[in-house]
C-alpha positions in Angstrom: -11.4 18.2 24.6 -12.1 16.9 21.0 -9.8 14.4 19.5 -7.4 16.5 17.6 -6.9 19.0 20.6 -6.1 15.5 22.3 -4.0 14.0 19.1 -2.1 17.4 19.5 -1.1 17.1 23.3 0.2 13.7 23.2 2.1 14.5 20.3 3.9 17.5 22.3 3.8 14.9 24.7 5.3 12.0 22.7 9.3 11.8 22.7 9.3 14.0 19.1 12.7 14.3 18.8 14.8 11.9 16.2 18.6 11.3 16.5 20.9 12.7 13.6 22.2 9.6 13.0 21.6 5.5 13.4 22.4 3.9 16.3 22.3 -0.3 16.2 21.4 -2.6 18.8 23.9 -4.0 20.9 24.7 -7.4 20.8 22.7 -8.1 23.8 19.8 -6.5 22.4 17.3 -7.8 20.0 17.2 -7.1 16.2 14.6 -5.4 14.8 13.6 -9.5 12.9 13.8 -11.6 16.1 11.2 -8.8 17.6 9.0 -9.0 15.2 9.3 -13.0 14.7 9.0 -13.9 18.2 5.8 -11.5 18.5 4.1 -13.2 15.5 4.9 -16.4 16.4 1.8 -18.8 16.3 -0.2 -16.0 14.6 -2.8 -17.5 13.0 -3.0 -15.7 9.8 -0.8 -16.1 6.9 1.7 -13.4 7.1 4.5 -12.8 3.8 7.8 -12.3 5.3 6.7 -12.9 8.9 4.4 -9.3 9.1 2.7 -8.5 5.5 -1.0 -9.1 6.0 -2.0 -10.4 2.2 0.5 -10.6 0.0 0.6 -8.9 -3.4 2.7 -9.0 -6.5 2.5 -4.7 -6.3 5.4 -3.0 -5.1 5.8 0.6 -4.2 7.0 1.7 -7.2 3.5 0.3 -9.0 1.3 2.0 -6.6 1.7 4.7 -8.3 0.6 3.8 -12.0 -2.4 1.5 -10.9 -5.5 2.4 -11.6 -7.0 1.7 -8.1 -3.8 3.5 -6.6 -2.5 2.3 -2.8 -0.9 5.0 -2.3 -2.4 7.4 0.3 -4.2 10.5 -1.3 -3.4 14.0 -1.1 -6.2 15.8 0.9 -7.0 19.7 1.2 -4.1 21.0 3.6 -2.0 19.7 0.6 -0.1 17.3 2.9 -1.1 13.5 2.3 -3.6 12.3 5.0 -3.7 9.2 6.0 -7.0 8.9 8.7 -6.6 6.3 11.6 -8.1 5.3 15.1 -6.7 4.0 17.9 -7.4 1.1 20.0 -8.0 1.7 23.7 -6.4 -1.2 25.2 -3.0 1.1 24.9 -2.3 2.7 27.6 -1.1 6.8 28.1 2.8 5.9 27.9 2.1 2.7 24.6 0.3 5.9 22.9 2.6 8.4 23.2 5.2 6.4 21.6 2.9 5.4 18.4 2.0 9.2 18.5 5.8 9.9 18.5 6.7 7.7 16.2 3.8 9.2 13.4 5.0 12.7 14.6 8.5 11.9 13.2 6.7 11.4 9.4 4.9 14.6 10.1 8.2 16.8 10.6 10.4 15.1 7.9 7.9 14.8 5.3 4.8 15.6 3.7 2.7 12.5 5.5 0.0 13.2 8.2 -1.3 10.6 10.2 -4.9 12.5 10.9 -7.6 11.2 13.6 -10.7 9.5 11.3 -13.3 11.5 10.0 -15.6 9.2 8.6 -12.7 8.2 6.0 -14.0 5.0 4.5 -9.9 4.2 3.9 -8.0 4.6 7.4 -5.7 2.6 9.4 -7.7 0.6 12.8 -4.2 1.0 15.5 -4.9 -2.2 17.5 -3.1 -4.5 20.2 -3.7 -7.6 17.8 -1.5 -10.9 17.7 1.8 -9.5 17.0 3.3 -6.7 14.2 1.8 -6.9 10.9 0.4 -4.4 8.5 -1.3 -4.0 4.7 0.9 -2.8 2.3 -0.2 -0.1 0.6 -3.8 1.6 0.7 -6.3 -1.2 0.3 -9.2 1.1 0.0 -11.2 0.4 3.4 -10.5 -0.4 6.9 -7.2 -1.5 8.1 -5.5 -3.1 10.6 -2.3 -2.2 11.8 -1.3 -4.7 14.6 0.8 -2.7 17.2 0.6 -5.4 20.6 1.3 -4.9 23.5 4.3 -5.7 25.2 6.8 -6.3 22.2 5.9 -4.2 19.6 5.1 -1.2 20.6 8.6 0.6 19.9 9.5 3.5 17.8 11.2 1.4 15.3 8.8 -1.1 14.5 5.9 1.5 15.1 7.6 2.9 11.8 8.2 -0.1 10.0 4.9 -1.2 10.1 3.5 2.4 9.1 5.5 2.3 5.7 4.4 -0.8 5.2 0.8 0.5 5.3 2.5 3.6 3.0 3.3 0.9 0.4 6.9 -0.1 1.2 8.0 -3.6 1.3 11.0 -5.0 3.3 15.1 -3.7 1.7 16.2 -7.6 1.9 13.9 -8.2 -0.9 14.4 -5.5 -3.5 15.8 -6.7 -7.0 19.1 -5.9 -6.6 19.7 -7.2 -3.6 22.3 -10.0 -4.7 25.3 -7.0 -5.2 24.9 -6.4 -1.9 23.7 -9.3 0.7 24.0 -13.0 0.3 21.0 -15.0 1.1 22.1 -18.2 2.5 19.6 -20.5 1.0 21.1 -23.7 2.9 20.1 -22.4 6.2 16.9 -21.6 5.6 14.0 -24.1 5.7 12.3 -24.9 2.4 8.6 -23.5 4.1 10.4 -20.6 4.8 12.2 -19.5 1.3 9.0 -18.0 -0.2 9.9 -15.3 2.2 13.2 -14.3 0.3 11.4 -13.7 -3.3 13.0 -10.4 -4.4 10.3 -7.6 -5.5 10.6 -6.1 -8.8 10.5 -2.3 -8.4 13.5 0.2 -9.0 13.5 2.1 -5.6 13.2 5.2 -6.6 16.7 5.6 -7.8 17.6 5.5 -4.2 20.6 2.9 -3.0 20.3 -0.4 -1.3 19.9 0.5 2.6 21.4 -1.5 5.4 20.0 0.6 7.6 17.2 1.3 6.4 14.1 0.0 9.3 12.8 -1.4 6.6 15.8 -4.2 6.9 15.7 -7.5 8.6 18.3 -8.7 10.4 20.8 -11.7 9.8 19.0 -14.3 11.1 15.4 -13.8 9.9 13.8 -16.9 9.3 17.1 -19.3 9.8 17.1 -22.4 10.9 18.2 -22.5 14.9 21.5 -21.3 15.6 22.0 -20.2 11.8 22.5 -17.0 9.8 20.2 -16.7 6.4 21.0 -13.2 5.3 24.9 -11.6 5.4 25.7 -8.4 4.1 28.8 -8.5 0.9 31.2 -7.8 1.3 31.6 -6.6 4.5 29.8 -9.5 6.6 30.5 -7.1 9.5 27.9 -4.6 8.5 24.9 -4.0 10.9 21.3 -4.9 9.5 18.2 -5.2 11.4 18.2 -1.9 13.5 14.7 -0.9 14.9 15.6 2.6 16.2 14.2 4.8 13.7 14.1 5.6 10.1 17.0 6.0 8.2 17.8 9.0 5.8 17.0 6.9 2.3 13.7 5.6 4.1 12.9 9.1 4.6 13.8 10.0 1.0 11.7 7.3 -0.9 8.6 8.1 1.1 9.3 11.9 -0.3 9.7 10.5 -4.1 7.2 8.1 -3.9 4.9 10.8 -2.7 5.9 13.5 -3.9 6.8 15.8 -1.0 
């Protein structure tokens, strides 16, 4: 069986189906920030708001226009093809849930997640320290840190996937200050670099609280604190790590034209 034949079966075998609408975390469950933060913690790289691997000053929007482009190219099937491999330290079940989770990109827009061909630019899928990713298409070999035990969940398996697309995290975007309050008192003065808003327009698309793309209310607060509340409705949910939303579906079909 070659590896697309195989790519195919777990994908028929990976749990395909997306729900219609977002369901949160309770509030005995873990947000989609305190995952991610207590998987990276003690990573020993530097890592922009706790799981960018190398920050830039690009944003999505930017890609675009630059002339060495990180955005993912169109191939010959006229879908956009992104080429990766996959560690073998996941096991059948870890990779039918990564397989899933690129499946639900490959039915709701024009993204493919292909098995490698001798691609000089592809993704490396690995069980690394934690959840981290590029963002954007750096032009070579990339990791994509997926490990085991912890992050390994359809959520963040999509959050970290559109951050290697070029997407950077919702609490950041310009606008941000109509719609959260960033509670600068609780928040460490090592960790407020993390909270620099991104200059891009979005794509004409509203601000998201649901978006995956969102951490949650806590995210890099001091102990027992809350750094980042949603105006005016403190009540609103942020932070889910169930799936992708409808406008992070949408701005992946702008920004690439689908």
């Amino acid at each position: 069986m070659d590896i697309r034949t195989a790519f195919s079966l777990l994908l028929v075998l990976g749990l395909s189906c997306a729900e219609e609408g977002i369901y949160h975390d309770t509030a005995k469950e873990e947000d989609l920030t305190t995952v991610i933060m207590r998987m990276n913690n003690g990573s020993g790289g530097h890592l922009l708001e706790g799981d960018m691997v190398i920050p830039t000053k690009r944003n999505a929007m930017q890609c675009s226009n630059a002339k060495y482009s990180c955005l993912w190219q169109r191939g010959a099937s006229g879908y956009v093809e992104v080429p990766f491999v996959m560690s073998n330290d996941y096991d059948d079940t870890e990779k039918s849930v990564i397989y899933a989770a690129m499946n639900e990109f490959r039915d709701k827009t024009c993204i493919r997640f292909v098995p490698r061909r001798g691609e000089i630019a592809y993704l490396s899928i690995q069980s690394r320290f934690g959840c981290s990713s590029f963002v954007g298409r750096i032009g070579d070999r990339q990791v994509v840190s997926l490990q085991r035990n912890g992050c390994v969940q359809r959520g963040i398996v999509h959050h970290e996937l559109l951050h290697a697309l070029g997407f950077y995290h919702e609490h950041t975007r310009a606008d941000r200050d109509n719609y959260i309050s960033i509670k600068w008192n609780n928040i460490a003065s090592y960790n407020q670099y993390n909270f620099v808003k991104q200059e891009s327009d979005y794509l004409n698309t509203p601000y998201d609280y649901t978006s995956v793309m969102h951490y949650g209310t806590t995210a890099f607060a001091n102990p027992g604190t809350e750094s980042i509340i949603p105006i005016p409705d403190p009540n609103v949910p942020i932070g889910q790590r169930v799936t992708m939303s409808q406008i992070d579906l949408l701005r992946i079909r702008r920004l690439y034209k689908c």
